[in-house]
N, C-alpha and C positions, 0 to 999 in steps of 0.2 A: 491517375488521380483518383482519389478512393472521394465517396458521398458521407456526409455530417452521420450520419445515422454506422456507417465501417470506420470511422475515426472512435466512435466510440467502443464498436464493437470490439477494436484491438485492444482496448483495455478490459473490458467486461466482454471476455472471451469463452465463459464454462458456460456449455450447455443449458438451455431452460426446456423444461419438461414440456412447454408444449410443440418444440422443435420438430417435425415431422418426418426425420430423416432415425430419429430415435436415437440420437448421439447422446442426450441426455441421460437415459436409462443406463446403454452403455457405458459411460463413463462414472455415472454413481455406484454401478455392481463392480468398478475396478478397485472402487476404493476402501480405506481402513477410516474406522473412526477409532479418532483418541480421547481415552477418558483420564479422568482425575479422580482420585479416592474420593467416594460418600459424595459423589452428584454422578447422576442417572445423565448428563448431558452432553453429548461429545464438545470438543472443545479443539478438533484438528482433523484435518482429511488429509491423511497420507497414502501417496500409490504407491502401488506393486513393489515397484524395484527399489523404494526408499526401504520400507518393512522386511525385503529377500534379505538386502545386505547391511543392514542392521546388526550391529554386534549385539544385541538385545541380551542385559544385565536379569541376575532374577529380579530384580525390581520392575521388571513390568513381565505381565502376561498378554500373551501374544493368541487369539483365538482366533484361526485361520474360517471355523465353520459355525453356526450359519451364516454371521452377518460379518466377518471380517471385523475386528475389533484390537486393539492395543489399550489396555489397562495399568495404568500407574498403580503398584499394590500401594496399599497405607503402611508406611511406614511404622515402626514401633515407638511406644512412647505417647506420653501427652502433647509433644510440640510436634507432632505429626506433621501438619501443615508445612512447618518453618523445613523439614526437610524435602520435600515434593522439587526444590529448586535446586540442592543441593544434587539429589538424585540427578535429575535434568542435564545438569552441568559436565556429571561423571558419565553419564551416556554419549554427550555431543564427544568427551574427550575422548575416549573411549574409541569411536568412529575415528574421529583424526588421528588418532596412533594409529592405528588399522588403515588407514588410507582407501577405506570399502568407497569414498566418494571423490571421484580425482579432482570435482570441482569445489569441495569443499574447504572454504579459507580460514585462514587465520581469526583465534578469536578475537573477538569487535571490542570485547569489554565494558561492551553497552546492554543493559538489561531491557528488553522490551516486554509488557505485561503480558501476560495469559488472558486476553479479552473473555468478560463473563466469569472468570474463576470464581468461587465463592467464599475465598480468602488470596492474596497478595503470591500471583507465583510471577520469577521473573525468570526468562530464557536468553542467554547471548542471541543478539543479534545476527549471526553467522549462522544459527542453530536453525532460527525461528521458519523459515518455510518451509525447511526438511521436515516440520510437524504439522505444518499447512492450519496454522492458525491465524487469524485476525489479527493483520496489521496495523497500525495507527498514527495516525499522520496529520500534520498542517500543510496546508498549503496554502498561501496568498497570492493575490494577482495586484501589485503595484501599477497603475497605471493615470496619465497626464489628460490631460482636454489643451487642445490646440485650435487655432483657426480652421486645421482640416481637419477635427474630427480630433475620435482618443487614440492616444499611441500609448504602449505594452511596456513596459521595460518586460525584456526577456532574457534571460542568461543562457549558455551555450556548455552544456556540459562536457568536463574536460576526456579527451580519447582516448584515454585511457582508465576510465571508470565504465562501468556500468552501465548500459544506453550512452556510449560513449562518443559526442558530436554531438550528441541530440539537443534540442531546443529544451525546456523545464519552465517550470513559472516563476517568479520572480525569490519568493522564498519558497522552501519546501524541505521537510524534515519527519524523522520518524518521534514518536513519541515514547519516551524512556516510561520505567513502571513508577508511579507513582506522581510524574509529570502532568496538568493540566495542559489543554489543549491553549490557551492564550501562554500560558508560563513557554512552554515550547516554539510560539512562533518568535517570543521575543529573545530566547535562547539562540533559536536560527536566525534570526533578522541580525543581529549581531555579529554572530560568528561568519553568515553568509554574504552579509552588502552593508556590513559597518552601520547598525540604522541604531540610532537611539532610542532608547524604552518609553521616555517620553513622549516621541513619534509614533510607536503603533497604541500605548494604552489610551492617547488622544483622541487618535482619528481610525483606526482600523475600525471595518463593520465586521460582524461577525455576519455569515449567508449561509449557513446550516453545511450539510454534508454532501460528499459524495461518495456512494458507495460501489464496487464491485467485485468480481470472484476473476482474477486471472489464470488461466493456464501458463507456465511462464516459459519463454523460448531461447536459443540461444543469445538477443539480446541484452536479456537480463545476465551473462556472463559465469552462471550457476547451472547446477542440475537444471535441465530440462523435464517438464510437465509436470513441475509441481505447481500445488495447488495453493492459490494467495490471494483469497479473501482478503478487501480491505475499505476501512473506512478513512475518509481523510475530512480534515475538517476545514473548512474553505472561510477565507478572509479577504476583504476587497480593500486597497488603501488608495484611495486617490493625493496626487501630490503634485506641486508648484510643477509648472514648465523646465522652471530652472534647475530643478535638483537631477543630480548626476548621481549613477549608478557606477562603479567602478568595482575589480576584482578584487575581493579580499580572504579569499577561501580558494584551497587545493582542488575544489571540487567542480571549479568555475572556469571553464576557459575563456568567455567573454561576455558581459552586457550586449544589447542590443537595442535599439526604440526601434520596435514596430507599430504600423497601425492598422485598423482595423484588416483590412484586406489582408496585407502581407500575412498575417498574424491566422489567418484563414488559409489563404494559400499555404504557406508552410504547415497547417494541419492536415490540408487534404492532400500532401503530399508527403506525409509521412517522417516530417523532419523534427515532431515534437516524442518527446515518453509519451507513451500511452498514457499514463497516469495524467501527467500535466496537460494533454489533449484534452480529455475529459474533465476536466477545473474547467479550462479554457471555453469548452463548449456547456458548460453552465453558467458562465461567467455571460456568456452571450446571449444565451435564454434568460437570462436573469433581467440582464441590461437592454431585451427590445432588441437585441442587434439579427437572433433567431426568431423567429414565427410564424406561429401554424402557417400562414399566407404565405410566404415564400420557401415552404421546407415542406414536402408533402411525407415525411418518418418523423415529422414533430413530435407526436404523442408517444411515438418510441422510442425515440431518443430521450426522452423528460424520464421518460419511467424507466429506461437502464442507466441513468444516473445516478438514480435513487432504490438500487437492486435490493430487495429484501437478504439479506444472509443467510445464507444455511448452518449457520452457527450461531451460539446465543452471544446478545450484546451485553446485555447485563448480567449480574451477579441474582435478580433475583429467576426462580423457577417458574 
């Protein structure tokens, strides 16, 4: 049984510099940063063996020495910009004719942003962490007040997906480019547990973010160790005793009402995402259910919820 403070950790799993084993350093001099034409600011952390076998197009230069670096050239032309995606697109395909990645899937057909860009780039979803850029997500925690306390709706993600059994929060979703964070949960809350728009633009609270930097492992079903920053953006809905949660998405193999404990227990035992752990254990710090009095990695846990990025969030410098 893993402690509140390794439940989180398995999600916010990169190195931090002041680690004393020096994994940190390590792991930073393995890495490539990715740029974008005309900004000085990486924008993606790719390793080793993503950049080895890379069929790398002339459209980007590739600087092995001093700092390890992959650069987007700028394209020709005034609509510069509008091609940077276009490029993107012809490199991911590029890799999949070449099959240089065996766990590399099919494209998604879902454009996820270039968090921080300084103009609108969008990357297939399938693409995006082989460039180990800044992922974007909602996530909500639906849950009831009863006689014994709040119980969870929690969904059971299907076994054959991705973290496949594992426990998730109630909605949870990536955000496409150009997508708001409330337009997207009410995209997911529909497509995911049939909920009507009326119902989250009512009553949903918005509870700011959570953010972290994962190493990612064979769970996630993909290349191994790559690197995936992410911010998700956290929603709390409280709802009627009565209302029933039911499967309505490929992605779900079953609803569940838990309550506080189980909802615990099954974190410190490893049966939630990572990602969704960490909602979860904000959701509880938020809620009075964590604190400092009975959690002695309190203050550490709060401040790797809320991990600073080592990539920029916004567009300005």
């Amino acid at each position: 049984m893993k402690t509140l403070l390794e439940v989180v950790k398995d999600c916010d799993n990169f190195p931090y510099a002041e680690d004393l084993d020096s994994a940190h350093e390590q792991v930073q001099s393995s890495l490539w940063k990715f740029y974008l034409p005309e900004d000085p600011r990486p924008h993606g952390l790719l390793i080793d063996s993503v950049v080895e076998k890379m069929p790398w197009t002339a459209n980007f230069r590739v600087i092995p020495a001093p700092k390890k670096e992959v650069h987007l050239i700028r394209p020709d032309g005034v609509n510069w910009q509008e091609k940077c995606a276009e490029i993107i697109e012809r490199q991911a395909e590029l890799a999949r004719e070449k099959g240089v990645f065996p766990k590399f899937g099919k494209k998604r057909h879902e454009q996820f942003p270039i968090v921080g860009a300084q103009f609108p780039v969008g990357v297939d979803r399938s693409f995006f962490s082989y460039l180990g850029m800044i992922g974007r997500g909602v996530h909500m925690t639906v849950y009831t007040r009863t006689e014994s306390g709040l119980k969870f709706w929690i969904p059971q993600r299907q076994f054959n997906k991705a973290y496949g059994g594992l426990l998730d929060n109630t909605v949870a979703g990536g955000m496409a480019i150009g997508e708001q964070p409330l337009e997207c949960l009410i995209r997911e809350a529909s497509e995911e547990a049939a909920m009507p728009e009326d119902l989250i633009r009512k009553n949903v609270r918005a509870a700011g973010t959570v953010n972290w930097v994962t190493i990612s492992d064979e769970r996630s079903g993909g290349h191994p160790g790559l690197i995936n920053p992410g911010v998700l953006y956290v929603y709390d809905l409280e709802v009627d005793s009565d209302v029933v949660f039911k499967v309505v998405d490929d992605d779900v193999y079953a609803f569940h009402l838990m309550d506080t404990n189980e909802v615990k227990e099954a974190m410190l035992n490893g049966k939630f995402k990572p990602a969704s752990a960490s909602v979860l254990v904000d959701f509880f710090v938020r809620h009075g259910i964590i604190t400092a009095e009975d959690e002695d990695d309190y203050p550490e846990i709060v401040s790797r919820l809320h991990r600073k990025l080592p990539l920029p969030t916004t567009s300005h410098r």
